[in-house]
Gaussian input, Z-matrix of N, CA and C with variables (Angstrom, degrees):
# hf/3-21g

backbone

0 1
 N
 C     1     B1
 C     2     B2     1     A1
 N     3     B3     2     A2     1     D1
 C     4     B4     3     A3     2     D2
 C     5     B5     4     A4     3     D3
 N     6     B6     5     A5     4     D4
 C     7     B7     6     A6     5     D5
 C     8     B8     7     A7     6     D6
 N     9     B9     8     A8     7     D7
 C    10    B10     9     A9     8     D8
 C    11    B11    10    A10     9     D9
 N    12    B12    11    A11    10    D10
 C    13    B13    12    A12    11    D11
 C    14    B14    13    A13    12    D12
 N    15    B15    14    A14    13    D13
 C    16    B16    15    A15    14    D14
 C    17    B17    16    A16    15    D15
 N    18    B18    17    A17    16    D16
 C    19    B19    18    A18    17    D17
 C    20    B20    19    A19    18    D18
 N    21    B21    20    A20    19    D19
 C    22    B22    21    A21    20    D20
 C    23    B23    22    A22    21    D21
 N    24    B24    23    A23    22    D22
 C    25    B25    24    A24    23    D23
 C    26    B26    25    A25    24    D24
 N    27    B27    26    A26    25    D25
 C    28    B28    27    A27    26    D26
 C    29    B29    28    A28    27    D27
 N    30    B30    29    A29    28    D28
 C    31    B31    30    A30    29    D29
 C    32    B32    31    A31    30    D30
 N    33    B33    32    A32    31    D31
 C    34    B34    33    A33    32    D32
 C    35    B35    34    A34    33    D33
 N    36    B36    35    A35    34    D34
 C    37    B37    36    A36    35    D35
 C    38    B38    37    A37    36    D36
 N    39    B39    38    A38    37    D37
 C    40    B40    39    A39    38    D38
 C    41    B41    40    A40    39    D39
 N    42    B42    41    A41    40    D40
 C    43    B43    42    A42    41    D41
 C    44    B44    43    A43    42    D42
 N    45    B45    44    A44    43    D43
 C    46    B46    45    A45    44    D44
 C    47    B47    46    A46    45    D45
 N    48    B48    47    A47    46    D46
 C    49    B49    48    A48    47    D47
 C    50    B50    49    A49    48    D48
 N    51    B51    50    A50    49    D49
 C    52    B52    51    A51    50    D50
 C    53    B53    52    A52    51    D51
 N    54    B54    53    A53    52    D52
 C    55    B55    54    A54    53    D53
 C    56    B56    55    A55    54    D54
 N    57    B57    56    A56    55    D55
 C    58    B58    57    A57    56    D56
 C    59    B59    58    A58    57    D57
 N    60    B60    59    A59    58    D58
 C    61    B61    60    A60    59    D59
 C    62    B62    61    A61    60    D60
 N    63    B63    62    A62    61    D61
 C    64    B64    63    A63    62    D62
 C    65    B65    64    A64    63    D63
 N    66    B66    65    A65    64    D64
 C    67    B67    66    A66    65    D65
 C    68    B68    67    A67    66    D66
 N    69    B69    68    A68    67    D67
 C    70    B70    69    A69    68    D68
 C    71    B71    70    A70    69    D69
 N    72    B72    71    A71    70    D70
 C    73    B73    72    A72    71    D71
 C    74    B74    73    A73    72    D72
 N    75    B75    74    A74    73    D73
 C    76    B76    75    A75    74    D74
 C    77    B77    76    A76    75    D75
 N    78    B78    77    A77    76    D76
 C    79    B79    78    A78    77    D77
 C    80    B80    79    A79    78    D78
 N    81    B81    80    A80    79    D79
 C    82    B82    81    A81    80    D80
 C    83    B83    82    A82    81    D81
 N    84    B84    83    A83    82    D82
 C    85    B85    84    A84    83    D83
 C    86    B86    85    A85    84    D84
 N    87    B87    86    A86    85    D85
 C    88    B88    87    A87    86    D86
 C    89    B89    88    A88    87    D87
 N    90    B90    89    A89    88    D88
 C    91    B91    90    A90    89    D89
 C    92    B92    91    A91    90    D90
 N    93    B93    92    A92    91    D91
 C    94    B94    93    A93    92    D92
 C    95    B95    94    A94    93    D93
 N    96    B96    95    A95    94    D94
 C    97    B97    96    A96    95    D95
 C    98    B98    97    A97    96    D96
 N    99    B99    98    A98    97    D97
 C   100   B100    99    A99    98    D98
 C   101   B101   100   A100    99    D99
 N   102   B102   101   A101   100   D100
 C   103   B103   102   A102   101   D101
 C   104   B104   103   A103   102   D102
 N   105   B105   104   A104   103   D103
 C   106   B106   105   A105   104   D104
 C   107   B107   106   A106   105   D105
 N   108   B108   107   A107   106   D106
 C   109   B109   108   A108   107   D107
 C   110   B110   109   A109   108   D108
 N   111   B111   110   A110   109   D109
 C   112   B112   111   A111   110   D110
 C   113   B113   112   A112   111   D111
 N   114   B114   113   A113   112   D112
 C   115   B115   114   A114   113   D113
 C   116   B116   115   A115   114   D114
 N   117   B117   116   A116   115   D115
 C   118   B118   117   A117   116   D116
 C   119   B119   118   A118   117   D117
 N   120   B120   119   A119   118   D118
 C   121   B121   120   A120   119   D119
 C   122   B122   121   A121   120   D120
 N   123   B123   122   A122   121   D121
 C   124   B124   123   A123   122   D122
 C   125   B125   124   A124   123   D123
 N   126   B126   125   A125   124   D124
 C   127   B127   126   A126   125   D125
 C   128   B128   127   A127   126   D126
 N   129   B129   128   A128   127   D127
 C   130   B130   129   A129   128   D128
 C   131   B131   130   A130   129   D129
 N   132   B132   131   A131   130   D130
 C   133   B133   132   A132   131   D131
 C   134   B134   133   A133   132   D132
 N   135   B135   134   A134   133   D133
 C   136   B136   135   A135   134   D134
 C   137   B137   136   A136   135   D135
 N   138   B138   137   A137   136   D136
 C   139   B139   138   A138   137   D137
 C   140   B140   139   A139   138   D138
 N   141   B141   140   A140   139   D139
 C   142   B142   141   A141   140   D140
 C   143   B143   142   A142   141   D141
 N   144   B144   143   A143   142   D142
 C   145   B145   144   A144   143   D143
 C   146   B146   145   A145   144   D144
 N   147   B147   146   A146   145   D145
 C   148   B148   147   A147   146   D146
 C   149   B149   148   A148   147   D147
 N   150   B150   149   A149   148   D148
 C   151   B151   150   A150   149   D149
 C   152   B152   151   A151   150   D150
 N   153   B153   152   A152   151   D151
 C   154   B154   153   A153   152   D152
 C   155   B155   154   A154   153   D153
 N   156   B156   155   A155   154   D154
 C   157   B157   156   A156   155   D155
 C   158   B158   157   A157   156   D156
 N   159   B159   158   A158   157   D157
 C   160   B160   159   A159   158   D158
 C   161   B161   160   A160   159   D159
 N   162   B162   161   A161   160   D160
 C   163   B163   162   A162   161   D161
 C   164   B164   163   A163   162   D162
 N   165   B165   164   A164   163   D163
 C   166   B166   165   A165   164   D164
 C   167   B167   166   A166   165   D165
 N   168   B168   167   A167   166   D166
 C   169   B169   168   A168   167   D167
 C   170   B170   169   A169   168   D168
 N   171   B171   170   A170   169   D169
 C   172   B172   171   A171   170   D170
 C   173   B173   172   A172   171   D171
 N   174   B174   173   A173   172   D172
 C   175   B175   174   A174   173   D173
 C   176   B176   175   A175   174   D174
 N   177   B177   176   A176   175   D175
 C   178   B178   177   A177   176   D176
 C   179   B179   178   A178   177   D177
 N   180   B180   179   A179   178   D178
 C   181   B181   180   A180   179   D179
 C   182   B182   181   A181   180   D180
 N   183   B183   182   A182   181   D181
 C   184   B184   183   A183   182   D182
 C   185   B185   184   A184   183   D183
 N   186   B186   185   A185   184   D184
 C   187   B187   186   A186   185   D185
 C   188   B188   187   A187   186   D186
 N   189   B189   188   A188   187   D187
 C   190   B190   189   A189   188   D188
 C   191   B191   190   A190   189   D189
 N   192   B192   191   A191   190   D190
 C   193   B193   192   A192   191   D191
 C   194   B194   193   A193   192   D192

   B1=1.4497
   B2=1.5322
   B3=1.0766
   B4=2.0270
   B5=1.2637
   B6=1.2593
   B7=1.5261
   B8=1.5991
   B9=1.1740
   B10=1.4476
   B11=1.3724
   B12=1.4128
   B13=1.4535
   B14=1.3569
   B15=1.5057
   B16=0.9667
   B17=1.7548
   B18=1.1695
   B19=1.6637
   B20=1.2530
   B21=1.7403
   B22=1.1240
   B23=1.6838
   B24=1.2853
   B25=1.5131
   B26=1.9941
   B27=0.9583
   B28=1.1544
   B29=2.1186
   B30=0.7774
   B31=1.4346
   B32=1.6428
   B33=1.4601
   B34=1.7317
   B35=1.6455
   B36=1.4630
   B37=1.5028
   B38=1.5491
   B39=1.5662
   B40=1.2136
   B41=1.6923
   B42=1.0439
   B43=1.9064
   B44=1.7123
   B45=1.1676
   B46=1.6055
   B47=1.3822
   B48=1.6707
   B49=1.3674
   B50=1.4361
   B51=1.7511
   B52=1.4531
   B53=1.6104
   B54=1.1099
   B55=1.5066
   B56=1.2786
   B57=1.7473
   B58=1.4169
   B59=1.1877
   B60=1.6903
   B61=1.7135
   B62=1.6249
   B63=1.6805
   B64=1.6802
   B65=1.9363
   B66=0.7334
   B67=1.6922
   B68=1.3346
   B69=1.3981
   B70=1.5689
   B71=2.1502
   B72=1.2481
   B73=1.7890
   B74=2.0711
   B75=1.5805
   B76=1.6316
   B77=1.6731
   B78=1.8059
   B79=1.3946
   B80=1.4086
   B81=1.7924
   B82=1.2746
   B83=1.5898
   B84=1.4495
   B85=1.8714
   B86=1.3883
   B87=1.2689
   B88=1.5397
   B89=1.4804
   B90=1.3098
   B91=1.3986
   B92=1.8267
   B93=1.3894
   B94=1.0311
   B95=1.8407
   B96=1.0941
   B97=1.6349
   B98=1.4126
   B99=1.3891
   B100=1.6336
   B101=1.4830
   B102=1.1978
   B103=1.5190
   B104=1.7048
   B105=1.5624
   B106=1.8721
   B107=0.8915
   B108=1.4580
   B109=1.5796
   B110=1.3982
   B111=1.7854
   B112=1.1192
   B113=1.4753
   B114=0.9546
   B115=1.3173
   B116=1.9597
   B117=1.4713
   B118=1.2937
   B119=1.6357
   B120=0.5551
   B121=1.8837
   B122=1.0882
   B123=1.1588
   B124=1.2837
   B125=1.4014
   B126=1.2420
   B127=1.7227
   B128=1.3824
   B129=1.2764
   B130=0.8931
   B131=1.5755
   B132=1.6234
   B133=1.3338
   B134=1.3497
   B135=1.0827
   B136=1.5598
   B137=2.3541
   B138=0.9187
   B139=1.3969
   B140=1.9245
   B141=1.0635
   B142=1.3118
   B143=1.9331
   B144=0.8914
   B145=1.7741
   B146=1.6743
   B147=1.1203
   B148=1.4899
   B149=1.4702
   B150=0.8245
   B151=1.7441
   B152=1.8270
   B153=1.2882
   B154=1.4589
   B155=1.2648
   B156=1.3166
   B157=1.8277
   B158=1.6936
   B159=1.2357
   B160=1.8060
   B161=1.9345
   B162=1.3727
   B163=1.8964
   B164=1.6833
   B165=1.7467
   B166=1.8973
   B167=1.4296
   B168=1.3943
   B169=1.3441
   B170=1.4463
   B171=1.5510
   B172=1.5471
   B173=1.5171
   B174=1.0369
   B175=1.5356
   B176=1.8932
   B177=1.5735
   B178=1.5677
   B179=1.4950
   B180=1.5830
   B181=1.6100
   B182=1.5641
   B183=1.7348
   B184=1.1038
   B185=1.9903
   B186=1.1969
   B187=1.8706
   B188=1.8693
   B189=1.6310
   B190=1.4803
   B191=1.4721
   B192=1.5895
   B193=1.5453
   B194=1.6546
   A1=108.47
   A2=99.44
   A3=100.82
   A4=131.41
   A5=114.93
   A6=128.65
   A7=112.50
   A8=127.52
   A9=125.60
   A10=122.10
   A11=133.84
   A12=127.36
   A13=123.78
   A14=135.60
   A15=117.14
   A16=152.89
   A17=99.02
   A18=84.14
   A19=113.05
   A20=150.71
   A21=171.24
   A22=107.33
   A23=92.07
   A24=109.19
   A25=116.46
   A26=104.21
   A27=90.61
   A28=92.24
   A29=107.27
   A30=114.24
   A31=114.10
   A32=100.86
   A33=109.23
   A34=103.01
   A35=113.87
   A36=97.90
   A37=115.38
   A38=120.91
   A39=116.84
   A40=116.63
   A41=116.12
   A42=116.83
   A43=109.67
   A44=109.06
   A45=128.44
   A46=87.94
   A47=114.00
   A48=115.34
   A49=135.12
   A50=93.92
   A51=111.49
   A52=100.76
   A53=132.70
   A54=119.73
   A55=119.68
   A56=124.39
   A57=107.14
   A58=140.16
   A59=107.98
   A60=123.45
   A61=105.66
   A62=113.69
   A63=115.88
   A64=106.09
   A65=110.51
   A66=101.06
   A67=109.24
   A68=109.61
   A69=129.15
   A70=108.57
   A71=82.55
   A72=73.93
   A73=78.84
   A74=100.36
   A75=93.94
   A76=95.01
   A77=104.73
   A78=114.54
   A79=121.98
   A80=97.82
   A81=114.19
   A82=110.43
   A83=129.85
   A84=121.49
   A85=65.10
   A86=152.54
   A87=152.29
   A88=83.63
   A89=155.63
   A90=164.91
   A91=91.58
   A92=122.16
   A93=123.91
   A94=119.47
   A95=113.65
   A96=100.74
   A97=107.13
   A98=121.50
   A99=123.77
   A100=97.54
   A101=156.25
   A102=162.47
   A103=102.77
   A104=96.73
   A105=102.86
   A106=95.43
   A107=152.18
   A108=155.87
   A109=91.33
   A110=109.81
   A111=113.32
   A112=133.56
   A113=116.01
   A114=126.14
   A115=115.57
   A116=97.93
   A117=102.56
   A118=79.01
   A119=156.74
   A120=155.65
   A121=112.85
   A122=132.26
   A123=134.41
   A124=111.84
   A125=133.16
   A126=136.57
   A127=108.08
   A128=134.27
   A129=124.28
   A130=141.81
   A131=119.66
   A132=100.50
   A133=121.78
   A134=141.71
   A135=128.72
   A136=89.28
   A137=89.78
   A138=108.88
   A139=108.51
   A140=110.56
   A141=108.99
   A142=98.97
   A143=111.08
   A144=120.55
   A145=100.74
   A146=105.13
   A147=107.14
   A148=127.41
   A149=156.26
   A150=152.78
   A151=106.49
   A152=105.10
   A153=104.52
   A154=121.85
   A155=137.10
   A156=109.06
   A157=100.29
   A158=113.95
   A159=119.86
   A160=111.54
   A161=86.06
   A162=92.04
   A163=119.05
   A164=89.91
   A165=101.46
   A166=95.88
   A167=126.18
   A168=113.66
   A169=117.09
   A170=112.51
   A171=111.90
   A172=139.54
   A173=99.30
   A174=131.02
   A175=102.68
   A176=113.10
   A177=111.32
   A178=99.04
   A179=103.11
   A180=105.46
   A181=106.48
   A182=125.14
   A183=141.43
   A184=110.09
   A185=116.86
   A186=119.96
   A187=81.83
   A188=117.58
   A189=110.79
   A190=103.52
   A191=95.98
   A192=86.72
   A193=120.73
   D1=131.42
   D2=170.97
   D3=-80.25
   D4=138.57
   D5=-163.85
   D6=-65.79
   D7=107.03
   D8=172.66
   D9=-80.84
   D10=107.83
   D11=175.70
   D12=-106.44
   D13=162.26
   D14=130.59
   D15=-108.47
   D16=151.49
   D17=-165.13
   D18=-80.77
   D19=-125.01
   D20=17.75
   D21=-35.55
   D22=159.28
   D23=173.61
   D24=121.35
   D25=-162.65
   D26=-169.00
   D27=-145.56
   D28=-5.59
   D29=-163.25
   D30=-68.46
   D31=-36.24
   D32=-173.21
   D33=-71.85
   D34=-24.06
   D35=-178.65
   D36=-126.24
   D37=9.41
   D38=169.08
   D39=-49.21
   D40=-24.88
   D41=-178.76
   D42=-62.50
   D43=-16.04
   D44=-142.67
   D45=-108.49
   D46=-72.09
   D47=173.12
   D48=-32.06
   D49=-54.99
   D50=-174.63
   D51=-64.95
   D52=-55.65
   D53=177.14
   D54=-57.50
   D55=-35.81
   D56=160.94
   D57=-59.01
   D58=-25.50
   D59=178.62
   D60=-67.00
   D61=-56.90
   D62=171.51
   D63=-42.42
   D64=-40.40
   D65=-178.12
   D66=-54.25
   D67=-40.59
   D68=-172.70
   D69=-60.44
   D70=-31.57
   D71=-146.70
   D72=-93.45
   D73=152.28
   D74=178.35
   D75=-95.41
   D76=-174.47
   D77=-153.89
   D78=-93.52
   D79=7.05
   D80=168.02
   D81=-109.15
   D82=-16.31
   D83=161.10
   D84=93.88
   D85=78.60
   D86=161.66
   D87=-106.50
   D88=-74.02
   D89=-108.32
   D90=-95.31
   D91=133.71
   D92=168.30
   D93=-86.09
   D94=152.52
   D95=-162.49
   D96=-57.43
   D97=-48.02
   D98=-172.92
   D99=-53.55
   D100=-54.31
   D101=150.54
   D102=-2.56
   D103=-68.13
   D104=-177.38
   D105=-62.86
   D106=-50.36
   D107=-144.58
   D108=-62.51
   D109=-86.58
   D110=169.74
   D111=-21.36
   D112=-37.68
   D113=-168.31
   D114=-90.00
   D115=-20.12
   D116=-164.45
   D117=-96.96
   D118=-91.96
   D119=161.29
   D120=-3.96
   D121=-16.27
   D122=143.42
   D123=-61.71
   D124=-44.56
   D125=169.36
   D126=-72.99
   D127=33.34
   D128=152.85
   D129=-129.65
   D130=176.36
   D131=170.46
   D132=-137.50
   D133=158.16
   D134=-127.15
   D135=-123.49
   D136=126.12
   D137=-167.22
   D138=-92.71
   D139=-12.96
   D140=170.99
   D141=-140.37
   D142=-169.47
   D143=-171.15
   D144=-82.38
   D145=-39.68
   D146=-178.87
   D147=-57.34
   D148=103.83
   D149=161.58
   D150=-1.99
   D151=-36.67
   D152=-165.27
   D153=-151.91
   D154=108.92
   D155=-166.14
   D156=-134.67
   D157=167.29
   D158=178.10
   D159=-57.61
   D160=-22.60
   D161=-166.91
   D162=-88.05
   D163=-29.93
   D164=-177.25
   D165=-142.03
   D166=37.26
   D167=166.92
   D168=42.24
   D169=-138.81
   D170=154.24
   D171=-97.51
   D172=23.94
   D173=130.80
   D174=116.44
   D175=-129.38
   D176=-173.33
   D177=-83.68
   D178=123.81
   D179=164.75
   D180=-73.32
   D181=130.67
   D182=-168.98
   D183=-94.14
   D184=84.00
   D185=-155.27
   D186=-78.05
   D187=63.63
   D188=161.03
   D189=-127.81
   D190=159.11
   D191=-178.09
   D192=-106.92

């Protein structure tokens, strides 16, 4: 049976992020950052009760459109 862990960090899925955030922003940088912010937190889903925590940030980014 395989070992399930968990990590912290942010490193295993920044590659993942960063291509979902570029989808976000258009090809002129027209979008102000609080806009993407908003918007990327909107794709998400929150992994503990809190809005925000040290372990899942703001929680599972959702790659639907």
């Amino acid at each position: 049976m395989a070992e399930v862990k968990v990590l912290s960090g942010t490193s295993f899925f920044t590659a993942n992020a960063t291509g979902y955030i570029s989808k976000l922003i258009p090809d002129d940088f027209s979008l102000p950052f609080k806009d993407i912010l908003h918007r990327l937190k909107q794709k998400t889903q929150t992994l503990n009760n809190d809005e925000r925590d040290s372990t899942y940030g703001y929680g599972l980014l959702l790659n639907k459109n």
